[in-house]
Residue frames as qw, qx, qy, qz and C-alpha x, y, z in Angstrom:
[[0.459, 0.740, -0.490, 0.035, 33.80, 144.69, 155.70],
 [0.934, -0.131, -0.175, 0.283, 36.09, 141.39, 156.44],
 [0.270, -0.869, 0.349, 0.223, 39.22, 142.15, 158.59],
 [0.781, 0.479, -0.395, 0.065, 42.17, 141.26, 156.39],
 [0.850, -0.390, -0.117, 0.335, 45.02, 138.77, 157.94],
 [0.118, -0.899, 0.366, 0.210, 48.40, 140.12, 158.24],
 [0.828, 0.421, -0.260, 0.262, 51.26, 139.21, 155.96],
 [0.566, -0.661, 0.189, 0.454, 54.29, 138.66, 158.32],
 [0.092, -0.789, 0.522, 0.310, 57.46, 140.80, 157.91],
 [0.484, -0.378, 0.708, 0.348, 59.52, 137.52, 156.69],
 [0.536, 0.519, 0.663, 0.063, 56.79, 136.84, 153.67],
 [0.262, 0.958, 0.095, -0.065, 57.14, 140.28, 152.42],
 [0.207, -0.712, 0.618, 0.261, 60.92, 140.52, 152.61],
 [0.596, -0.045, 0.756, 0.266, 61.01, 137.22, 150.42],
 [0.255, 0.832, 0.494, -0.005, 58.29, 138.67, 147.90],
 [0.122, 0.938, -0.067, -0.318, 60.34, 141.53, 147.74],
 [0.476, -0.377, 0.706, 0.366, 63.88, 140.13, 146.85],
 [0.587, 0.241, 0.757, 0.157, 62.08, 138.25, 144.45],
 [0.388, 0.835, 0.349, 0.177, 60.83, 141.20, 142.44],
 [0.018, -0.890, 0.319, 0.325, 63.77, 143.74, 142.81],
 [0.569, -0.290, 0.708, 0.302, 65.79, 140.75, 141.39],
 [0.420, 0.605, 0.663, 0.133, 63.33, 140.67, 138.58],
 [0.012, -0.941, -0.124, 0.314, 63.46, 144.40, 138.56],
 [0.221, -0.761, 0.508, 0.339, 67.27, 144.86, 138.29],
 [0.561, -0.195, 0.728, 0.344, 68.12, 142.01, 136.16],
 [0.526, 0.517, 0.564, 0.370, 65.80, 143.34, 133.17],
 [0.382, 0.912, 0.140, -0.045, 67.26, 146.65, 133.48],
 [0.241, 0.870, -0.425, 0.069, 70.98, 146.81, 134.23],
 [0.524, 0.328, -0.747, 0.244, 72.16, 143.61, 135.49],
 [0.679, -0.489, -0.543, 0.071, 72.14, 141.93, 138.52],
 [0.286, -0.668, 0.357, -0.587, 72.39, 144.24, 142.36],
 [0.414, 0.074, -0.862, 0.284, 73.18, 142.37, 145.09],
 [0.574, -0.554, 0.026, -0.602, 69.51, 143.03, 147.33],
 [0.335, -0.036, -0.799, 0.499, 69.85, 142.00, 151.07],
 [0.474, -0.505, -0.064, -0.718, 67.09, 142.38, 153.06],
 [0.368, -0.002, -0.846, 0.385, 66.84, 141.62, 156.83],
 [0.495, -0.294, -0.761, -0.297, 64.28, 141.00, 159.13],
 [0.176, 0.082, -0.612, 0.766, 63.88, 142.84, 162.52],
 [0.009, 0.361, 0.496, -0.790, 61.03, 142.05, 163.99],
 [0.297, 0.798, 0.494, -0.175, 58.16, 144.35, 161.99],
 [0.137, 0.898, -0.042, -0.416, 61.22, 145.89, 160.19],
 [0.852, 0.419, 0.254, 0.187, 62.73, 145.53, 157.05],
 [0.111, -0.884, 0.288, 0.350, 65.87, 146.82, 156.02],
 [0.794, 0.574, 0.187, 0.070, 66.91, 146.87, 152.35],
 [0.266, -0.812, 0.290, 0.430, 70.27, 146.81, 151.82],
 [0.813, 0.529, 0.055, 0.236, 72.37, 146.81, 147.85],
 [0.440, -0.587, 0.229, 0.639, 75.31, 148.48, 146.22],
 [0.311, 0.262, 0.582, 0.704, 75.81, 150.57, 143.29],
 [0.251, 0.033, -0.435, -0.864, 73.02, 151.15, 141.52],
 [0.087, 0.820, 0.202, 0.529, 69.85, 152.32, 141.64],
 [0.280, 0.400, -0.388, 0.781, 69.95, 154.79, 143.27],
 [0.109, 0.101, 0.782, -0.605, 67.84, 155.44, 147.13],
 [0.362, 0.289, 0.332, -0.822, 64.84, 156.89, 145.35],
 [0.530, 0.281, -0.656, -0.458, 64.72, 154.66, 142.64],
 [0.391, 0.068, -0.882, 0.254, 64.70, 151.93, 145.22],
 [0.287, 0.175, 0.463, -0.820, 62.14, 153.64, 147.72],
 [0.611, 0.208, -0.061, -0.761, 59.68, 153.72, 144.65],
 [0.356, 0.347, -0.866, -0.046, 60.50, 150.04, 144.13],
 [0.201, -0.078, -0.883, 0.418, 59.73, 148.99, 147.35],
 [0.282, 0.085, 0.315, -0.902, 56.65, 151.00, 148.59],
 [0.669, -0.062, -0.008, -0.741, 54.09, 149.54, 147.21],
 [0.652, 0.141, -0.734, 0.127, 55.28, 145.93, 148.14],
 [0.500, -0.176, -0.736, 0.421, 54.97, 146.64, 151.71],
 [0.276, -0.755, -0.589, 0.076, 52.09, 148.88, 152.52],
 [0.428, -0.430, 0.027, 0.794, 54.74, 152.69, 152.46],
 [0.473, 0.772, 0.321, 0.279, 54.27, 155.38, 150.70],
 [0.671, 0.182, 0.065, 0.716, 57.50, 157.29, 149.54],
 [0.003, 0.936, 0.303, -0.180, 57.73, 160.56, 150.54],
 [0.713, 0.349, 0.008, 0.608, 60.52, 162.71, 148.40],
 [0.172, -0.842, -0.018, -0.511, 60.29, 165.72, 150.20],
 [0.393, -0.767, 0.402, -0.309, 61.18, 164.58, 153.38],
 [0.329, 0.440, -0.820, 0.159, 63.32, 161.27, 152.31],
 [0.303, -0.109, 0.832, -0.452, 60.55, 159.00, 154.69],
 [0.344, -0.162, -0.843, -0.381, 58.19, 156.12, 153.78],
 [0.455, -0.028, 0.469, -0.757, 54.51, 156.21, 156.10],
 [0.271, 0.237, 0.930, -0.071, 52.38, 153.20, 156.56],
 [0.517, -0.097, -0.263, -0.809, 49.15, 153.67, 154.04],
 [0.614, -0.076, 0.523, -0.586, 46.15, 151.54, 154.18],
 [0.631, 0.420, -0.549, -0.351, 46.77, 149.61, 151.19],
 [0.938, -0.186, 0.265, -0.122, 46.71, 145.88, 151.12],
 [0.334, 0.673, -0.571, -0.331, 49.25, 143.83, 149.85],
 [0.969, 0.106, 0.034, -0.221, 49.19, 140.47, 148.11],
 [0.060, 0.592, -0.800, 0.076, 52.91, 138.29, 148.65],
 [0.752, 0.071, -0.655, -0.008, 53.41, 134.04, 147.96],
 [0.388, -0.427, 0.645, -0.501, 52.79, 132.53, 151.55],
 [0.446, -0.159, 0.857, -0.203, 53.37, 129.04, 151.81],
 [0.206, 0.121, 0.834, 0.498, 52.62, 128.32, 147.95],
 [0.122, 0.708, 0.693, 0.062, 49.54, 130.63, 148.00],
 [0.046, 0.499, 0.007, 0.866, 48.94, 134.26, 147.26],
 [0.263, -0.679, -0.674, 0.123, 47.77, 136.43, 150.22],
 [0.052, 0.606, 0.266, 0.748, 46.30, 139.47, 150.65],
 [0.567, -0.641, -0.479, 0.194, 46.61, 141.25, 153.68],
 [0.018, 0.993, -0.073, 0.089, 47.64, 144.05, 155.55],
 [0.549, 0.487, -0.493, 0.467, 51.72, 144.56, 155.99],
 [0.613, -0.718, -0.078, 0.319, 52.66, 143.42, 159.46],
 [0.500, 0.277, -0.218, 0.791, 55.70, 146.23, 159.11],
 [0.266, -0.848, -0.258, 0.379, 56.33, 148.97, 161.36],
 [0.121, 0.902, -0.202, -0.363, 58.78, 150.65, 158.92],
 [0.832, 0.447, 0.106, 0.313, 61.53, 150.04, 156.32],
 [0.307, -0.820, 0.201, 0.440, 65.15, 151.21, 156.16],
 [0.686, 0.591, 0.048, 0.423, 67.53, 151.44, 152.57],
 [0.444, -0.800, 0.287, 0.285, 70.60, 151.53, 152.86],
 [0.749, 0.620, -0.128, 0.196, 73.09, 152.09, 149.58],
 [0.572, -0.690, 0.341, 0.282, 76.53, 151.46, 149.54],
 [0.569, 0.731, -0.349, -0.144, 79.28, 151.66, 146.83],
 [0.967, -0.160, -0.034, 0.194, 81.60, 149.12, 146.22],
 [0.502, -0.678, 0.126, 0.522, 85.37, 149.81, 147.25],
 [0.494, 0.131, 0.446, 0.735, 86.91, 150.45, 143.71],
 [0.028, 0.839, 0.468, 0.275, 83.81, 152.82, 143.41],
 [0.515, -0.818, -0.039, 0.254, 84.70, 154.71, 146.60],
 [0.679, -0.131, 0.282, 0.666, 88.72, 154.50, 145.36],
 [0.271, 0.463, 0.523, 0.662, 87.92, 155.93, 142.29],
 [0.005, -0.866, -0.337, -0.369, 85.76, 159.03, 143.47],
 [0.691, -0.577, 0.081, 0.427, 88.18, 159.24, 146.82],
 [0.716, 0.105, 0.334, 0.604, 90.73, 160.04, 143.88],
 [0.035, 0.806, 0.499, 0.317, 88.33, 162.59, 142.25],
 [0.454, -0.855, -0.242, 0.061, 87.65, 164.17, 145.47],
 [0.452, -0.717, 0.104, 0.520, 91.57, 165.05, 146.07],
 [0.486, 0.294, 0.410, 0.714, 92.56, 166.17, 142.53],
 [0.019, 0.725, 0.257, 0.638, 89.90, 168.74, 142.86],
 [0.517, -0.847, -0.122, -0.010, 90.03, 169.71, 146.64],
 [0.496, 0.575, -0.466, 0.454, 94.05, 169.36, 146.78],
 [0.308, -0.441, 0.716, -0.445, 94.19, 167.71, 149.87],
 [0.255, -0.126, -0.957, -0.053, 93.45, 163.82, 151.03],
 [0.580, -0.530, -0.165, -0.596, 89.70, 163.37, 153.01],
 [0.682, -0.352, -0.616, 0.175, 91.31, 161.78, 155.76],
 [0.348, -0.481, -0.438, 0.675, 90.87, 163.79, 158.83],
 [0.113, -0.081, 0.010, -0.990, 89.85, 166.96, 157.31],
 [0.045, -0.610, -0.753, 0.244, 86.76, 168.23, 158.77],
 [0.180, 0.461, 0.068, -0.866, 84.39, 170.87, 158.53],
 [0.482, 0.756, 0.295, -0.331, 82.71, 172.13, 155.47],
 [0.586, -0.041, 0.466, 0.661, 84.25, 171.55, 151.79],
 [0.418, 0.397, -0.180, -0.797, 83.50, 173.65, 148.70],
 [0.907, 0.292, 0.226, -0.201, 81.77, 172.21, 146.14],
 [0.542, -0.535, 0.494, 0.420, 83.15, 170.24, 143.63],
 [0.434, 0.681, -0.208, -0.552, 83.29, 171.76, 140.14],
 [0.779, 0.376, 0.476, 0.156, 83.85, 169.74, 136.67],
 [0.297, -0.086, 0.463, 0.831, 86.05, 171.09, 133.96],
 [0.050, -0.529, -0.695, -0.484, 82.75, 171.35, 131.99],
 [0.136, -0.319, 0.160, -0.924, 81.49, 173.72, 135.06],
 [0.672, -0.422, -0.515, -0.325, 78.94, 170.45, 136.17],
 [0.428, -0.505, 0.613, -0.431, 78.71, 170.40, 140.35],
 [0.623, 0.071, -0.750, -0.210, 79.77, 167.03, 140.95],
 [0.517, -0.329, -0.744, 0.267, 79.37, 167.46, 144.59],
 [0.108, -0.852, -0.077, -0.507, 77.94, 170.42, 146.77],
 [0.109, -0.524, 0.549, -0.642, 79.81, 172.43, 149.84],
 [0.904, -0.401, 0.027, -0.147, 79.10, 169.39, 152.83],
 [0.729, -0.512, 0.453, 0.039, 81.74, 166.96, 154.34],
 [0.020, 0.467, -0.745, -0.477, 84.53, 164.71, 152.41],
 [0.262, 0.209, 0.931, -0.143, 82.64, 161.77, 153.46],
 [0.478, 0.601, 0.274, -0.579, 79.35, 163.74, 151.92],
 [0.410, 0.649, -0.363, -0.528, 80.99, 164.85, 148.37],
 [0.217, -0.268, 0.925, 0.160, 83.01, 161.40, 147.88],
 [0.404, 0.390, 0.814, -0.148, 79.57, 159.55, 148.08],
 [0.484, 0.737, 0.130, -0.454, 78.09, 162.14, 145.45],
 [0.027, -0.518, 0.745, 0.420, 81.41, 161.46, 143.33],
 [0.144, -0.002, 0.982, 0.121, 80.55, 157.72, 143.38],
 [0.443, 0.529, 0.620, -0.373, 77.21, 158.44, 142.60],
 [0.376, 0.715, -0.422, -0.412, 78.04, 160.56, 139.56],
 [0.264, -0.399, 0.862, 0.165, 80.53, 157.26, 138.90],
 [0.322, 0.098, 0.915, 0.221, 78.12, 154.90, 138.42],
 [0.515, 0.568, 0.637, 0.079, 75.16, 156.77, 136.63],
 [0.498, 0.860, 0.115, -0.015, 76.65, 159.63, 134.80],
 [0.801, -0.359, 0.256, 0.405, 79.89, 159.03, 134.66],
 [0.476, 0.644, 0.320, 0.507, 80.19, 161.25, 131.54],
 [0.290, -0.952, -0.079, -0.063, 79.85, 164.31, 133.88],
 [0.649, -0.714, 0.170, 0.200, 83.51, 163.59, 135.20]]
């Protein structure tokens, strides 16, 4: 059996961009994908929409990971992968040592669920600590569960942008 070359880290991070861009833009518009370069690691960063696991399954097989939903972690397989290098395809193993995805909501998002969050809790989330209840819907949906402000907020905004009916 031939050893395959490695595909460097920076070749795959381009390669990727290129297809989440592709991805996102024929299903809901355009995301803003960042992806940076550390080394043998990749870290994928957007905002919005999708969501992490929608984005995990995205990425994995682009750089040699396989998603794990259970425990929320991505593990090198043996798969090749094939990414434009210097106007040619190649096929090779992923020089990565891991991957990181990181979502963030934009601030009007955040505003907006921030809002949410103290109609139904009756108090602001600055400084309070500890453990909230959940947070219930007229309709009786949980739009966040019993965790931090900082936890429920982010679930809010998540509700926000894909089911925004719920609220």
């Amino acid at each position: 059996m031939t050893d395959l070359p490695v595909v460097p880290a920076h070749d795959i991070a381009r390669h990727l961009k290129s297809r989440l861009d592709a991805h996102q833009s024929a299903r809901t518009g355009t995301t803003n994908w960042r992806i940076r370069v550390t080394g043998t690691w990749l870290t994928v960063l957007w905002t919005d929409t999708p969501t992490v696991e929608q984005a995990a399954q995205l990425v994995a097989p682009l750089t040699g990971h396989l998603w794990d939903e259970t425990t929320q972690t991505s593990s090198p397989t043996s798969e090749p992968v094939t990414a434009p290098v210097k106007g040619r395809e190649l096929t090779g193993m992923p020089g990565l040592d891991g991957i990181t995805l990181t979502r963030t909501f934009d601030e009007y998002t955040l505003r907006d669920a921030a809002r949410y969050w103290t109609e139904h809790q009756g108090r602001h989330p600055e400084g309070v600590t500890g453990t909230c209840p959940p947070v219930v819907t007229r309709w009786g949906h949980v739009a966040a569960t019993a965790g931090s402000a900082k936890e429920q907020i982010r679930q809010i905004a998540d509700h926000r942008v894909h089911t925004p009916w719920i609220l």
